[in-house]
C-alpha positions in Angstrom: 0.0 0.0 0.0 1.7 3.1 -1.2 1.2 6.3 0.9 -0.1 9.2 -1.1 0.9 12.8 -0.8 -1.6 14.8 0.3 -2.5 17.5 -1.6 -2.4 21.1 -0.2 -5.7 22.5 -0.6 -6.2 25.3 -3.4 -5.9 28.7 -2.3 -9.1 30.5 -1.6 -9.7 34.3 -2.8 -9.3 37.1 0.0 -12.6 37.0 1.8 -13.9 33.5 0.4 -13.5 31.9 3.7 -15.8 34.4 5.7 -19.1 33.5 5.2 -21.2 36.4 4.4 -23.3 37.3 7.0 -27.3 37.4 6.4 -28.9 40.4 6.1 -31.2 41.6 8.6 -34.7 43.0 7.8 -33.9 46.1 10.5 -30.4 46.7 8.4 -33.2 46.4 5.2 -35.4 49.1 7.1 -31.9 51.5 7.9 -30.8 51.6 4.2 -34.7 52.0 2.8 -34.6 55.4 5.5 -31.2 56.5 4.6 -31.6 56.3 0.7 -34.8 57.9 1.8 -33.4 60.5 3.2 -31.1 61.2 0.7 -33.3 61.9 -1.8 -35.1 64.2 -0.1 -31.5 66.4 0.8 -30.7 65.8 -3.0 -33.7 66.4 -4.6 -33.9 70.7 -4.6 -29.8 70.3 -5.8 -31.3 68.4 -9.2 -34.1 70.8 -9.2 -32.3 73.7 -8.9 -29.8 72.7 -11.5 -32.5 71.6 -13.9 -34.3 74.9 -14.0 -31.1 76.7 -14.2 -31.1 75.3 -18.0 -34.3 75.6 -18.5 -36.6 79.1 -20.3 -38.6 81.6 -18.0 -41.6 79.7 -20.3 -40.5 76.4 -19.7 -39.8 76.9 -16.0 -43.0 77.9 -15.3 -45.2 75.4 -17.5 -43.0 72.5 -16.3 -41.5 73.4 -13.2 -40.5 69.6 -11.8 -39.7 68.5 -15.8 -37.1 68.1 -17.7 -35.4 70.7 -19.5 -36.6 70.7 -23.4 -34.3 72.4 -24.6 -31.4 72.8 -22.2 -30.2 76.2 -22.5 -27.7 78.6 -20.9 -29.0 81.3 -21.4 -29.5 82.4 -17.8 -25.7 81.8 -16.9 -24.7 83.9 -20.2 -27.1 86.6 -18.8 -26.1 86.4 -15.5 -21.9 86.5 -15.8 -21.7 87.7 -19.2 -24.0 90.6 -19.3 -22.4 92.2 -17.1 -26.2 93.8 -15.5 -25.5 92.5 -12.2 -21.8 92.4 -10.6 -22.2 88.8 -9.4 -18.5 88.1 -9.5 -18.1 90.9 -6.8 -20.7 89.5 -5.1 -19.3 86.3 -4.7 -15.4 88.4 -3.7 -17.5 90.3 -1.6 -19.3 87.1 0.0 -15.5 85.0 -0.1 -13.6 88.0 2.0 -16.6 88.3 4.4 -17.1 84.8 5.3 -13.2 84.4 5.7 -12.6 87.3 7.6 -15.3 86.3 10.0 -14.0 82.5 10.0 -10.6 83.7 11.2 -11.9 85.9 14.0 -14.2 82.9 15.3 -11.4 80.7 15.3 -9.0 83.5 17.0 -11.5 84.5 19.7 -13.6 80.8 20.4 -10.1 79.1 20.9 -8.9 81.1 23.4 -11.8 82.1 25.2 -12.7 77.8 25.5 -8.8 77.3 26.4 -9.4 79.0 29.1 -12.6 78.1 30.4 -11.6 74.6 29.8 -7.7 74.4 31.4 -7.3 78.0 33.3 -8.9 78.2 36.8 -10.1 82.0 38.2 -13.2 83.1 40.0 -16.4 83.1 38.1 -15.0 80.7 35.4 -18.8 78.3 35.3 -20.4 81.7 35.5 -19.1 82.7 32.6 -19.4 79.6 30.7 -22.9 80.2 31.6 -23.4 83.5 30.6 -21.9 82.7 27.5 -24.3 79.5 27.1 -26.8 81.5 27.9 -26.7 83.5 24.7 -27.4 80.9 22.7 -30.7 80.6 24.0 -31.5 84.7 22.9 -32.7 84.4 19.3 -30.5 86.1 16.8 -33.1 89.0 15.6 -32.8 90.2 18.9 -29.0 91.3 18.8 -30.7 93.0 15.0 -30.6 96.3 16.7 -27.8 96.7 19.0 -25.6 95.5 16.3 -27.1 97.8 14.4 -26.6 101.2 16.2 -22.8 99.8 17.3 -21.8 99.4 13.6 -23.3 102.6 12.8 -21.5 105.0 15.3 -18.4 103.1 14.8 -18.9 104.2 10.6 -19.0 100.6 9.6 -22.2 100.8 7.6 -21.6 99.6 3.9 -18.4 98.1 4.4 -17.5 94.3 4.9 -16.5 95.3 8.4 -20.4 95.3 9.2 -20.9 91.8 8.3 -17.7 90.1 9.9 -17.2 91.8 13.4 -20.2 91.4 15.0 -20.4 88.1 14.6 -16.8 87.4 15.5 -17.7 86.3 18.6 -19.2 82.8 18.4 -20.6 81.2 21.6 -21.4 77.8 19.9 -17.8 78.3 19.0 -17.0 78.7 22.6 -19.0 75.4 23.5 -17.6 73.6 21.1 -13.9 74.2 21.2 -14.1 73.8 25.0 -16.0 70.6 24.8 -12.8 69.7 22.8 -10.3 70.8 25.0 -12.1 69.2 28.0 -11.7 65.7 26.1 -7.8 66.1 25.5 -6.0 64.4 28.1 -4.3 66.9 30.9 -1.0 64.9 31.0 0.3 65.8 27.8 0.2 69.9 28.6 1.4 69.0 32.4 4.6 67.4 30.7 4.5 70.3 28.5 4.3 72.7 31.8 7.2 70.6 33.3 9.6 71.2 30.6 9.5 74.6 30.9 6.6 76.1 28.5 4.1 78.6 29.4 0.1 78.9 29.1 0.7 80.5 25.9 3.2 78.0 24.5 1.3 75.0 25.6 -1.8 76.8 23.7 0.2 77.0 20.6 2.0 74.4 20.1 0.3 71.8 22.2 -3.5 72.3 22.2 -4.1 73.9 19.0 -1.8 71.0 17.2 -4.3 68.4 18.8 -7.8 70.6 18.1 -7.5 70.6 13.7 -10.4 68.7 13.6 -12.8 71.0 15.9 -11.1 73.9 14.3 -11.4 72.5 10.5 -15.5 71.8 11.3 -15.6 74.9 13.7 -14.2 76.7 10.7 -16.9 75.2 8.3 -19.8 75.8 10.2 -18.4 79.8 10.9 -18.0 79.8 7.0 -21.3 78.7 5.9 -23.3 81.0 8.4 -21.9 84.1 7.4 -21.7 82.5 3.3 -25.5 82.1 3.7 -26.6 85.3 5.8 -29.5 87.4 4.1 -30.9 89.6 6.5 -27.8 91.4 8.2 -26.2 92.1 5.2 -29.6 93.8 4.0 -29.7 96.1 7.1 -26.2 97.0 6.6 -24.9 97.0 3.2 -26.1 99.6 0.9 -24.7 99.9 -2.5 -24.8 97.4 -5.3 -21.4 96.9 -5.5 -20.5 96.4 -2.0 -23.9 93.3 -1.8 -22.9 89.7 -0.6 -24.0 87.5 -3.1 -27.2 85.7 -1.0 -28.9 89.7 -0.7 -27.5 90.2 -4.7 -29.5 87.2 -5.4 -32.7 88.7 -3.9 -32.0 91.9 -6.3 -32.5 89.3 -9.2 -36.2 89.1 -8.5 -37.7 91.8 -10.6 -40.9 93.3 -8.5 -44.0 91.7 -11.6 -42.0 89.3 -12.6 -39.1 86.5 -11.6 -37.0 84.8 -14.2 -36.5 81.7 -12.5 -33.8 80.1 -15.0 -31.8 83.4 -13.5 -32.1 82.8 -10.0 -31.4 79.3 -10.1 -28.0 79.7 -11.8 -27.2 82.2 -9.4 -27.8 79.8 -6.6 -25.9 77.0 -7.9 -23.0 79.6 -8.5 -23.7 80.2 -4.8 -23.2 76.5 -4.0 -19.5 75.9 -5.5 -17.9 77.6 -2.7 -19.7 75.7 -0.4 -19.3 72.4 -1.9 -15.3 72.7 -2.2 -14.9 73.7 0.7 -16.8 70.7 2.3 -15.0 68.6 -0.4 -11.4 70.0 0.9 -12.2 69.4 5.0 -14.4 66.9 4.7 -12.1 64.2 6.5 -11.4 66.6 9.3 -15.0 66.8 9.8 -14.9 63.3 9.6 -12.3 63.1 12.2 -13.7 65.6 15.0 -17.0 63.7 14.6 -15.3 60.1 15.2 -13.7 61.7 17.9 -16.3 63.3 19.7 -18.3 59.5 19.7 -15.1 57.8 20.8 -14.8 60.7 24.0 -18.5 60.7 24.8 
């Protein structure tokens, strides 16, 4: 009897030898609401680009059809024309919102480095205070801000939308949230070598907080990008008009040309989109990490 070799077995394809798991009819239920969902967030995107090619005529008789013809006519009209400055708008929008993102992040990191690491008297009293305007809708602040931008001359400039809001108390919550969650041994061995509060600030906590500040930054960005009714109260001329009150000046006052307004609000959404497109995996990250913390 003759022994015979045995035969190594044939090697299986990555992943062959895990059995795929069965799917669930709850895991059915989470994917029906989240494409659900989607649709609904995408949806006005694919409407708003479809009327942007369509006629007034054909915008109006078939609002939710497709475009027949497609025609670009309303982006010709609107940054060719040269009837409305749109491309200062959107400068005008741009330095605005970027101004205003670099003050948050100046001012809410400091102010939430201290409340989070520095110990005075009053500290949770402030923090409350500070919480507290959160709670105060935003129309309320209309006036003040109002009469304090006009006696320090700042009416019509970008000044008037950027400084007012440069102090962000979500911004305040949020980096000191942060803070709170980094662990206090790496600034004590920081402390022990020989740095100060300001070094450690610098080079130790705001190293750590890119993600907050990356989504922090985001969030500042779109809320000034999208702003309508400040920038009414305060900006007067044509030429010095963010682009979401421009937009409104589109509307004529008997009749809208729709085709118009859509293109200029998908020119609107560029910024928006690259900008999300270019932090989107910091956002990512602060998120992960706030769920990993809490």
């Amino acid at each position: 009897m003759t022994d015979t070799a045995v035969r190594p077995a044939p090697p299986q394809a990555p992943g062959e030898h895990r059995r795929r798991a069965p799917r669930r009819p709850g895991n059915i239920v989470v994917y029906a609401v989240l494409g659900a969902l989607a649709l609904v967030v995408i949806f006005p995107l694919v409407w708003m680009l479809l009327t942007s090619v369509k006629t007034d005529a054909d915008a109006v008789r078939n609002p939710y059809a497709l475009p027949d013809p497609a025609s670009l006519e309303a982006y010709q009209t609107l940054l060719l024309s040269g009837q409305q400055p749109i491309f200062l708008w959107l400068w005008n929008s741009f330095a605005a919102a970027t101004l205003q993102t670099v003050l948050i992040l100046v001012t809410a990191s400091m102010a939430a480095y201290a409340l989070a690491r520095l110990e005075f008297a009053g500290r949770n009293v402030v923090f409350g205070l500070i919480i507290a305007t959160l709670l105060v809708p935003p129309v309320v602040f209309l006036i003040p801000n109002y009469l304090i931008v006009e006696n320090f001359g700042w009416l019509d400039t970008v000044l008037a939308i950027t400084v007012p809001g440069a102090a962000s108390a979500f911004g305040v919550f949020f980096l000191r949230q942060f803070f709170l969650g980094v662990p206090v041994e790496i600034e004590e061995a920081a402390r022990i070598d020989g740095a100060g509060e300001f070094r450690i600030f610098f080079q130790v906590a705001l190293p750590l907080a890119k993600p907050a500040l990356a989504t922090l930054a985001v969030l500042s960005f779109l809320g000034n990008w999208n702003d309508f009714l400040w920038p009414v109260y305060v900006l007067l001329s044509p030429e010095n008009m963010t682009l979401q009150p421009g937009l409104a000046m589109l509307q004529g006052a008997y009749r809208t040309h729709f085709g118009i307004v859509m293109a200029g609000a998908a020119i609107a959404s560029i910024p928006v989109l690259v900008l999300f497109a270019f932090a989107q995996r910091q956002i990512v990250d602060s998120v992960a990490g706030a769920a990993v913390k809490g």
